[in-house]
C-alpha positions, -999 to 999 in steps of 0.1 A, spaced: 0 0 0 14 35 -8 21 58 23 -1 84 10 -32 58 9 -27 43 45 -43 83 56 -76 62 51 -66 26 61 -81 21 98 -58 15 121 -28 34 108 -4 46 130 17 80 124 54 87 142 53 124 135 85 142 142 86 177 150 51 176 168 47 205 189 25 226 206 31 258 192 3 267 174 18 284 143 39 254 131 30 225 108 42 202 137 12 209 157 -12 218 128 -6 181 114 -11 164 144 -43 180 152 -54 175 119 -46 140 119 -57 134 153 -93 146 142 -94 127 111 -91 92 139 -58 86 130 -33 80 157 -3 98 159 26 92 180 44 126 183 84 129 184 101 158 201 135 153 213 127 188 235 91 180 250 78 158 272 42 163 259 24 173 225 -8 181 235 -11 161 266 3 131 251 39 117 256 63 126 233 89 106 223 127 115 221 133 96 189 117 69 167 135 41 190 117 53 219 79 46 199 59 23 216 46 9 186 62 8 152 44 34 134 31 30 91 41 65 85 73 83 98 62 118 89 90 144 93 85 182 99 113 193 111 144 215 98 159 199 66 194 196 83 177 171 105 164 146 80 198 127 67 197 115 106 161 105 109 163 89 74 192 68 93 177 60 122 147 47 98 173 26 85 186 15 115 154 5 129 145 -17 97 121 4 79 118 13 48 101 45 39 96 80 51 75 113 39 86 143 43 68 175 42 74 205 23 101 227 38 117 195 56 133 175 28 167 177 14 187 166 -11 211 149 16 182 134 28 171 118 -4 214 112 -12 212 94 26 176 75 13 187 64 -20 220 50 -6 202 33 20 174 19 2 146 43 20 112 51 -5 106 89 2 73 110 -4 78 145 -4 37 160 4 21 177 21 0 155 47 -25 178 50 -34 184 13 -33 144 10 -57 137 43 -81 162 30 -80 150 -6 -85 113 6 -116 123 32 -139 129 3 
């Protein structure tokens, strides 16, 4: 199943990383909207405790669960290293949004055999809730 058509597959499971509770960034925008549409979202923040009100996770390791979706929002410096630690924890895709990819990231993807989708989640959930 393609990452982008797992927004409507019950059950799924999303890591996001760079959820936050600051209301003007994607990171908490995404979760909420997520959240609402009855997905469940695991959010990663290596600097809070809580996203709103849930735990937050330190890194993708920590997850309680392994998640369908590793959906990154986070500066594009950061991604080479969570496309590793994807790697490292045996899984094999990753979706960035717009403003977090790079093309280290994709150079660190290709060479470790990591499926990216560059989207915007939100555009995608909305155009799959119809």
């Amino acid at each position: 199943m393609h990452m982008a058509d797992l927004l409507n597959a019950p059950g799924t499971v999303v890591a996001l990383v760079g959820a936050t509770d600051e209301p003007w960034k994607y990171g908490n925008r995404i979760f909420h909207r997520l959240s609402a549409k009855g997905i469940t979202v695991l959010p990663v923040n290596r600097s809070r405790a809580t996203v709103a009100g849930q735990t937050a996770y330190s890194s993708l390791a920590d997850l309680p669960q392994r998640p369908d979706i590793v959906n990154v929002v986070v500066p594009p410096e950061e991604g080479p290293g969570i496309v590793r630690e994807v790697a490292e924890l045996g899984w094999d895709h990753v979706w960035f949004q717009p403003g977090a990819e790079s093309a280290e990231a994709r150079r660190v993807a290709r060479e470790l055999g990591i499926e990216v989708l560059e989207a915007c989640t939100m555009v995608i959930a909305a155009r799959r809730s119809a």
